[in-house]
VEXROFI-994613 format. One record per residue (C-alpha): x, y, z. Coordinates in steps of 0.2 Angstrom, whole numbers, plus 2048, in hexadecimal, padded with zeros to 3 digits. Layout:
N
XYZ ...
END
This chain:
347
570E927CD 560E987C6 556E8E7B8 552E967A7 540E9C7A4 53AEAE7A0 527EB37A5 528EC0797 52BEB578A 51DEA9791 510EB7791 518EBC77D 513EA977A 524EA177C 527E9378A 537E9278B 535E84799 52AE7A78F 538E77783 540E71790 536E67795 534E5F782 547E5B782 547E52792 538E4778B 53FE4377B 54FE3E782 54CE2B782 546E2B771 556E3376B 560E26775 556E19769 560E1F75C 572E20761 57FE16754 591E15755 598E26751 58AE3175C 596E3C768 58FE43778 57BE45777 56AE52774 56DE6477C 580E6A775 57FE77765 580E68759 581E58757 58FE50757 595E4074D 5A5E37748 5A2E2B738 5ADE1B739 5B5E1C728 5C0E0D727 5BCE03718 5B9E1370E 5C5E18700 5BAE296FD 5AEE2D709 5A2E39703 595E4070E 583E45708 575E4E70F 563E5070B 553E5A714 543E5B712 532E5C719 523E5471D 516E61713 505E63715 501E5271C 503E5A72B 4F4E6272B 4ECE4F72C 4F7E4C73B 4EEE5C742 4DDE5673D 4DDE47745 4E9E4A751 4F4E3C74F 508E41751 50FE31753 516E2C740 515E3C738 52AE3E73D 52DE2C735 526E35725 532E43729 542E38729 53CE2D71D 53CE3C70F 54EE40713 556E2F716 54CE27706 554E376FB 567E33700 566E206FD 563E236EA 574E276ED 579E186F4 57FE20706 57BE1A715 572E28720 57CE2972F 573E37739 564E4373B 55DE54741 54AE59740 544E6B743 531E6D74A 52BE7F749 51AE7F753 510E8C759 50FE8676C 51CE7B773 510E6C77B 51FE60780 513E52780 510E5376D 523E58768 528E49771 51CE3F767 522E46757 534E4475C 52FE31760 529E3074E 53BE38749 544E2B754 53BE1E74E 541E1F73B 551E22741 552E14748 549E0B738 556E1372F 564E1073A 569E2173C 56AE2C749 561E3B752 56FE46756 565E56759 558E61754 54DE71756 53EE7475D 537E8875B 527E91763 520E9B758 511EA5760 507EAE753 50EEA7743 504E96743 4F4E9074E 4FBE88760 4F7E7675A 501E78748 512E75745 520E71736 529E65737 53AE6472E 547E5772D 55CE55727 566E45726 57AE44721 57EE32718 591E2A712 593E1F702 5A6E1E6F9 5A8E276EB 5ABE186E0 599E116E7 58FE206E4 57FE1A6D9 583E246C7 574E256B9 580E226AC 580E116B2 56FE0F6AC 56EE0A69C 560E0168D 559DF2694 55BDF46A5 54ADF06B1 541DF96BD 53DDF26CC 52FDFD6D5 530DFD6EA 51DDFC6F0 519E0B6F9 50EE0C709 502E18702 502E2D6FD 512E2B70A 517E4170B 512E466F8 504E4E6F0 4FAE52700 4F3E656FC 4ECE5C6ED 4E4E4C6F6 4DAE5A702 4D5E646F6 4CEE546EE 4C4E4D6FE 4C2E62705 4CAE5A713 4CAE69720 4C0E5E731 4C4E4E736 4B2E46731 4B8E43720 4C8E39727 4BFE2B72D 4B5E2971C 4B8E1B710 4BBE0B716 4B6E0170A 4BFE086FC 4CEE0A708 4CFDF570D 4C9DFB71E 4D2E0A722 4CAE1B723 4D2E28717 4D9E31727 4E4E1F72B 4E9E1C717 4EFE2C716 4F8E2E725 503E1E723 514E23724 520E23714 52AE12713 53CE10718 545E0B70B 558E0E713 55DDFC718 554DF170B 55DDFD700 56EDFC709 56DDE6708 569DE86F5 578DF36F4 583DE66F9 57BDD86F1 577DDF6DF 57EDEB6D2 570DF96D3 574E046C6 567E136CD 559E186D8 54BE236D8 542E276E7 52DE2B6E0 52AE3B6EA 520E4C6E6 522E4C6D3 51CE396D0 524E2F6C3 525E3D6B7 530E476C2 53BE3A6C8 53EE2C6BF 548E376B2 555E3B6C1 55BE2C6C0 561E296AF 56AE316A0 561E3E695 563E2F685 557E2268D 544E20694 53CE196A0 530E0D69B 522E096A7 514DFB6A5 506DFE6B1 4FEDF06B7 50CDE96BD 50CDEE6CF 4FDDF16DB 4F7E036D9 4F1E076EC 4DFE0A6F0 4E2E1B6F5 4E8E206E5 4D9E196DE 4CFE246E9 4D6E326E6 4D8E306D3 4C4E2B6D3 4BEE3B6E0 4C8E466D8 4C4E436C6 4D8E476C4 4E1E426B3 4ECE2E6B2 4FBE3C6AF 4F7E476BD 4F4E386CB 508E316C3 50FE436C3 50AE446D6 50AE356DE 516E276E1 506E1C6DA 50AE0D6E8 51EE0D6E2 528E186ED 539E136E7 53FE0E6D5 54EE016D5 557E026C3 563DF26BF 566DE56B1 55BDD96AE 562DCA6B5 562DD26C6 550DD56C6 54CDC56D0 557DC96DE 554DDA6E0 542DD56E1 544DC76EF 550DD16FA 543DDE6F9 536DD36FF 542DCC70C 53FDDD715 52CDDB713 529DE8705 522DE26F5 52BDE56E4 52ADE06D1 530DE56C1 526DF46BB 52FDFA6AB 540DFB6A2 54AE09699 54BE0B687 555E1867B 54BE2967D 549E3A682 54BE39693 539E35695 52CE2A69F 521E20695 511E196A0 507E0D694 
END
């Protein structure tokens, strides 16, 4: 039996033998991954998965996809692959927990413009590696050559992830109400948000201005603060789930505070946030400062050093705020909601 290549789609820029050659190396990644429920493996038409629903009265399935942005074009810069998939994961998984559901699988799509198997299966380890984080699987994915549409070493990077919660525990913003706290999740840094603005700010378009700024950065050059990969918030989330009333979530992506908070509460309340009262990150700092940008613009764009906003009555503040740090992420109290116009006050 003949094995699949074609030297006319080579010499049009396609390698079909290279993407082969990706699967076969990405395969024990994928295994990483494997929960109950995963049926069969990579290779079919789809990904197959059979959710164990005992214990649900309702089960209702949601789903959420995004991107990584242009933070890839650091990841190009510095050629570093390794984390930029965690950050992919992480901006789908972090979406559908403000839901309350647990993610229970994942696909990524990488468009490139040459298929170099080495660097898909980096990527791909970085995908497997918040899955894993996340306790999810990797049932399957894409990846597409792309000849003439971007430069060999590009590509996109794209990612979709299907969670379950029961209907009667899906998080619900008319549970919010006057006087409920705000507990801010730290953040790792600019995590997948905002980037076309921070390289316009440093003109980053070389690597020589990545490994500037140590000392304003505790150490790390600019390249290595911007490049840490987004926080998983999926099982700190999921414990606090079943150990506290949470009455709303709010993941702090593109859009800031002003964007987001508001999405998790009803149209008759405000958000009320004290700054000062968690660490704003370095890297903010520097961007605010090289960029001469406006305090509104920097909390309209950035997630500010809070990359997840837990809404729940005050006498669960403590707790949320200790489990939190039980999974090594840092948390306090950053505001509370008042009567208003479905508004977010920063003073």
């Amino acid at each position: 039996m003949e094995k699949s290549y074609s030297n006319a789609y080579k010499e049009a820029g396609v390698d079909v033998t290279a993407g082969y050659e990706s699967v076969e190396l990405i395969k024990k990644d994928v295994k990483r991954t494997e929960i109950p429920g995963v049926l069969g493996g990579i290779g079919g038409f789809g990904g197959l998965f059979a959710p164990d629903l005992k214990g649900y009265e309702k089960p209702v399935f949601i789903s959420g996809t995004d991107g990584v942005g242009t933070k890839l074009k650091l990841a190009f810069l510095m050629d570093k692959h390794d984390t930029i998939g965690i950050d992919c994961v992480a901006m789908c998984v972090n979406d559908v927990i403000c839901a309350g559901a647990k993610p229970l699988f994942f696909l990524d799509y990488i468009a490139c413009g040459k298929n170099v198997p080495e660097k898909i299966a980096t990527i791909v380890k970085g995908i497997a590696d918040g899955c894993v984080e996340s306790g999810c699987a990797l049932v399957g994915g894409e990846t597409a050559e792309h000849p003439g549409m971007m430069p060999e070493e590009e590509y996109d990077l794209a990612g979709f992830t299907v969670g379950i919660v029961d209907e009667k525990n899906i998080l619900d913003k008319k549970n919010v109400k006057k006087g409920d706290v705000i507990v801010g999740l730290a953040s790792t840094g600019v995590h997948s948000n905002g980037f076309s603005l921070v390289r316009k700010v440093f003109d980053i378009d070389n690597a020589e201005v990545l490994g500037k700024y140590k000392d304003e950065l505790n150490g790390k050059t600019l390249g290595e603060a911007l490049l840490e990969p987004t926080q998983l918030y999926v099982k700190p989330i999921l414990k606090l789930l079943e150990e506290v009333d949470v009455h709303s979530i709010s993941h702090i992506t593109g859009g800031g505070f002003y964007e987001n908070l508001p999405r998790a509460y009803g149209d008759n309340l405000n958000a009320v946030i004290h700054k000062g009262s968690w660490e704003v990150l370095p890297v903010f700092k520097l961007i605010q400062e090289k960029g001469n940008i406006a305090e509104h613009d920097m909390f309209n764009t950035y997630n500010m050093g809070v990359g997840m906003a837990v809404i729940v009555d005050g006498k669960d503040a403590d707790r949320t705020i200790a489990l939190m740090n039980e999974f090594g992420i840092k948390a306090s109290v950053i505001g509370e909601m008042s009567e208003g116009d479905h508004s977010v006050v920063i003073e």
